[in-house]
N, C-alpha and C positions, 0 to 999 in steps of 0.2 A: 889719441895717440899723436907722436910726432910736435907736443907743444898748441894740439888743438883742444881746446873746451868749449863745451855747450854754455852759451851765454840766456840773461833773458833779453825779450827783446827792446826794453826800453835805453839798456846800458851796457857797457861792455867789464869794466872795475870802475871800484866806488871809487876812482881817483881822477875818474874824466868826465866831462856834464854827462847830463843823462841823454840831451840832446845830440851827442855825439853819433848816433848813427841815425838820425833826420837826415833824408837824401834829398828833403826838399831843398836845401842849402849847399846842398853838392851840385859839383859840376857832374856832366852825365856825358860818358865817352863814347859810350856804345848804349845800344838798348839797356842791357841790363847792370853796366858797369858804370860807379860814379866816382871820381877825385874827391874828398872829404879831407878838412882840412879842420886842425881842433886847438885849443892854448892849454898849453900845461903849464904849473908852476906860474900862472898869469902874466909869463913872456913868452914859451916856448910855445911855437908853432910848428906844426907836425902833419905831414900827410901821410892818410891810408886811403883803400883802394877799398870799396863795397862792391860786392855783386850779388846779384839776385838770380836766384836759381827757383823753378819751379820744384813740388816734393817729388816722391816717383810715386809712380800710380801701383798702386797695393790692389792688390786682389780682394775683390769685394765678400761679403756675406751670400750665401747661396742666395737667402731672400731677398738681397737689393736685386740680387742681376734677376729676380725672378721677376721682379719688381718692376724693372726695367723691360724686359719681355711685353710684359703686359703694356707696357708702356708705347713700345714700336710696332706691337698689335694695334694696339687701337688709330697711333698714325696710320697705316697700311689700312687698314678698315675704312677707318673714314674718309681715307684720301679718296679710294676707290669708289665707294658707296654714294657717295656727295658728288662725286662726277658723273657718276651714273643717271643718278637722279637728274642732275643738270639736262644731261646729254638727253634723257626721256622727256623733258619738261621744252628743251628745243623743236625736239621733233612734233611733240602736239601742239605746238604756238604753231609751226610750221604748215601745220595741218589743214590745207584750203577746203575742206569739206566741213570746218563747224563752221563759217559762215560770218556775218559781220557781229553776229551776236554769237560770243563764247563764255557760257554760265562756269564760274567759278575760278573766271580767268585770273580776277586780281587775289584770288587767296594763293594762286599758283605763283605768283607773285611774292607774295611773303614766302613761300617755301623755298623759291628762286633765294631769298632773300637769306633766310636759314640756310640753306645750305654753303652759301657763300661765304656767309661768317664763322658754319663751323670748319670749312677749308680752311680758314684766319687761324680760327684756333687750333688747328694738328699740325700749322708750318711752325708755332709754336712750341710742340711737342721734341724736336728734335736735338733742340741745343738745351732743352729740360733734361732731356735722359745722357747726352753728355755732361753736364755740369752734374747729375748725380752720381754716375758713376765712376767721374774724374773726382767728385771732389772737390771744384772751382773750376772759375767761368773764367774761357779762352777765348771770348768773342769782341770785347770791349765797349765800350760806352753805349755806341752806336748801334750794334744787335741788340744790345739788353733792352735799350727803348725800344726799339721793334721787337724786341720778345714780348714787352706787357704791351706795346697796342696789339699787338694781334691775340696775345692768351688773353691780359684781364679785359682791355675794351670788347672785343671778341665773344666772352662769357658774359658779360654785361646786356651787349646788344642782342646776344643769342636768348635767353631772360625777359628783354622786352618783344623780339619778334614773337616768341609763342602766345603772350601776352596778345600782341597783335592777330594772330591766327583767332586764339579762342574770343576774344571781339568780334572778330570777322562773320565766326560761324556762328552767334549768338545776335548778331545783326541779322544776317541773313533768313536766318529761322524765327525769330523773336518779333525783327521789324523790318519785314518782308521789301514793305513799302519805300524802303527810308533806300532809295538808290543814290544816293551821294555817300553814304558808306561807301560803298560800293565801285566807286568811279575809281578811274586810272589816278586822276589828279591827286584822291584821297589818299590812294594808298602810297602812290610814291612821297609826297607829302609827309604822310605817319611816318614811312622807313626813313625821310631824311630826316625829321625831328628825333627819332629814336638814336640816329647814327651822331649826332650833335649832341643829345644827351648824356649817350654812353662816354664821347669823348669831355665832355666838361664834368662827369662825375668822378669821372678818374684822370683829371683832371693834375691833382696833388701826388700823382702817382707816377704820373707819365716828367713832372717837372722833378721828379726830386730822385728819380731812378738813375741811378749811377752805378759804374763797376769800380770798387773799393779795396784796395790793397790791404792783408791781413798777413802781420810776421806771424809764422809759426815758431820757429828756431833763428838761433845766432852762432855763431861759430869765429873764432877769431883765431889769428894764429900770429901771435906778438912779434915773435921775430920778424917776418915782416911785414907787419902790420896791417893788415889784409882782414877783412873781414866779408863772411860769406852768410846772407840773408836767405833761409827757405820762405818762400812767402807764396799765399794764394790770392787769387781777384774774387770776388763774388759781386753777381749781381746784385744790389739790393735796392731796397725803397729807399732807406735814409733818409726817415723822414725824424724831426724832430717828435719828441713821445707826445707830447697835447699836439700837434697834428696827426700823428697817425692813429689817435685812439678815435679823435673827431670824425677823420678819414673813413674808418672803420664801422662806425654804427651809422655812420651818413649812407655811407655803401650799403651796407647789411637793410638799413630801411627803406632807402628807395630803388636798390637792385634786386632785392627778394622779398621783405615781406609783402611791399606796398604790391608788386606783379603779382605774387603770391595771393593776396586775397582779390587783385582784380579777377585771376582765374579760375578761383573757385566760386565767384559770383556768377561769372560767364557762364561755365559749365554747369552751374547748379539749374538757374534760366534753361539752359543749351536743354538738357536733361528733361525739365518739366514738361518743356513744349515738344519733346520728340513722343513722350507717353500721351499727350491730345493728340498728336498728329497720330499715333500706332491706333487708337483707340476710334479718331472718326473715319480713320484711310486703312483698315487691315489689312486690304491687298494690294498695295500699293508697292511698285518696283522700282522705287525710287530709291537706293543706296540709303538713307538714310542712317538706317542703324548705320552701316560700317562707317560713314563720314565721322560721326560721334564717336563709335568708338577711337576712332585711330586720332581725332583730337583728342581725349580723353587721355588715351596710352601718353600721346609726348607731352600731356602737362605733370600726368605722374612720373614718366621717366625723370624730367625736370626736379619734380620734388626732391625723386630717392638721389638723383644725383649731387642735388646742391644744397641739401638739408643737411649731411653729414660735413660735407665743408665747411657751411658757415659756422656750424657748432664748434668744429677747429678753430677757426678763428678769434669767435667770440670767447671762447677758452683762453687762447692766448692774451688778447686785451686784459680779461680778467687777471691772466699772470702779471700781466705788465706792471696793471696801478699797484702789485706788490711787491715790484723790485725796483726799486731805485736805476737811473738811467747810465750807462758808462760815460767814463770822461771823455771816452775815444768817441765820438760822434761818429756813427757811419758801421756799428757793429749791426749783423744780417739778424733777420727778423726771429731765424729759431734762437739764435745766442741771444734778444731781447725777451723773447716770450716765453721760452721754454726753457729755462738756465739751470733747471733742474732735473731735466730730464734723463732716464736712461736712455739707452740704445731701442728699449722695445717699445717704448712711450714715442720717440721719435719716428720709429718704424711705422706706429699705427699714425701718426699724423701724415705722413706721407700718401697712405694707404688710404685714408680721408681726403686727400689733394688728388685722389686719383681718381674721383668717382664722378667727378666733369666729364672726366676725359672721355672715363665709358662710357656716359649719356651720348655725348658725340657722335662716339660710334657704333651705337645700336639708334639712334633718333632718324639716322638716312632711310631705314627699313619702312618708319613709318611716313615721313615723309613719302616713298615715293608709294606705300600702299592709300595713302589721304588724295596724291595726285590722280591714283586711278579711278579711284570713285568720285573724284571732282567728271575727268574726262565719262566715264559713265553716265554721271548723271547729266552735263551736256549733252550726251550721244541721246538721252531719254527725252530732253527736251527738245532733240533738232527733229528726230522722229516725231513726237506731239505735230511742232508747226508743220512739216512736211504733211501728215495725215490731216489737218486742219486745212492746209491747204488746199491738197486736192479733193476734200469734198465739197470745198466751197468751187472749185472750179466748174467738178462733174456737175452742181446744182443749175 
């Protein structure tokens, strides 16, 4: 109405370059408002006025916002849960009565370790469940790169500590003897090479992550030559397609399968030698079983939770090498990978992006159940020396 039509967004009429609403060449008056100036007739020069306006926010699908729920669940969970555990794991380091020797101190160390990083990943969660349920990202350049070092570096590193845990406890029981496992040195050691790896493997991720302007609509109003941009930002990777495919199965091999079968080496080991130990010690009140199981529980919660992801993933690379790449360099990764998707296809890839998230926030439960039976079976060992002691006194 009123002399306004919906344009596309490369041009405004076939009589003006198509370049003609590039603001990279406009002068820029305000945030959103820029001078543009264009040749007609290839003498007449002509000024109009752009401005950029964000869309308005529409009322989602019952399922996003359900979606979304589960979403600020699992923040709230985690946030809580992971500090908890922290704040219990203080008070037993605190603890002057286990004495200069504290048995399972450095695996409490990796769980320190774990829970600190899944903190990373749920401060993560908050500007994720805005950008989905807005629509596009309000944060700019400089949250987006702190959105993926804390979500992907985060899921990365949280992938090698369990790695590290089930090690630990397959050292411990396996090769009883081998005390340099075992040392402070060792393990702060492991967690700094694990935190240096996670960050040079995502590496390509964290340099190419930018927030990208995307025209939806165009709008011109000739009289006075005025034109009005709806446009959104997205975070994205942006990565060129032979790096991000590369990106992709480099991650996929050495963030999961490669952990993936160190863990199940571990536990398998972990597993055999806990059946010789039940079989020569039957009454033995040493935690055992529950230390295994509740390792055992967070290398499966791990599975279920980041086996369904990478399949997404891997899915989409596979879309990729069959669709040819846009001319726009810097289009987001579902409009690369998924360009054919419906609404429900998309819904369920989400629904797969979300199964991290709940690992997160159910893996504090076991964490701080692994932490008690660490402190247990210390408490079982300071009793031993204590009784060992005094009867070598009384003697």
């Amino acid at each position: 109405s009123g002399g306004m039509s919906l344009l596309s967004p490369s041009f405004i009429d076939e009589s003006r370059p198509r370049n003609v609403t590039d603001t990279s060449l406009c002068e820029q008056l305000r945030t959103s408002i820029f001078k543009c100036n264009y040749t007609h007739n290839s003498s007449l020069v002509e000024e109009y006025f752009v401005q950029k306006v964000f869309p308005p926010v529409i009322e989602q699908e019952p399922r996003l916002v359900s979606l979304a729920i589960v979403f600020i669940l699992c923040f709230i969970v985690s946030l809580a849960g992971n500090v908890s555990v922290l704040t219990m794991i203080y008070g037993y380091l605190q603890n002057p009565s286990l004495g200069p020797s504290r048995h399972g101190e450095h695996t409490i160390i990796y769980i320190s370790a774990l829970c600190i990083t899944d903190l990373f990943i749920s401060i993560s969660l908050p500007t994720a469940i805005a950008d989905n349920l807005l629509g596009f990202w309000l944060f700019g350049t400089v949250i987006c790169k702190m959105h993926h070092i804390c979500g992907s570096v985060g899921r990365i590193l949280s992938t090698f500590l369990i790695t590290a845990i089930s090690f630990d406890r397959y050292a411990a029981v396996c090769h009883p003897l081998s005390s340099r496992f075992r040392s402070h040195a060792f393990v702060y050691t492991v967690i700094l090479v694990m935190v240096l790896s996670a960050f040079l493997l995502l590496l390509p991720l964290l340099l190419y992550a930018d927030t990208r302007e995307y025209i939806i609509h165009e709008v011109a109003a000739y009289d006075s030559l005025n034109v009005t941009r709806v446009r959104v930002y997205k975070c994205t990777d942006a990565m060129p397609r032979e790096v991000f495919l590369a990106f992709t199965y480099s991650t996929f091999t050495l963030g999961f399968i490669l952990p993936l079968s160190l863990i199940i080496y571990f536990d398998y080991n972990l597993l055999r030698q806990l059946h010789i130990h039940i079989r020569e010690h039957p009454n033995s009140d040493i935690p055992l079983r529950r230390i295994f199981r509740y390792t055992i529980v967070i290398s499966i919660i791990y599975f279920i939770g980041w086996t369904p992801y990478w399949w997404s993933v891997l899915y989409g690379s596979y879309l990729m090498q069959d669709n040819s790449r846009s001319e726009v360099d810097g289009r987001s990764l579902i409009d690369m990978a998924y360009p054919n998707y419906k609404k429900d296809a998309l819904f369920t890839i989400y629904v797969l992006h979300a199964f991290p998230y709940l690992a997160i926030a159910t893996n504090w439960v076991f964490y701080g159940l692994l932490n008690t039976q660490l402190q247990a079976r210390a408490n079982h060992s300071s009793v031993e020396r204590s009784t060992l002691l005094n009867a070598s006194r009384s003697r």
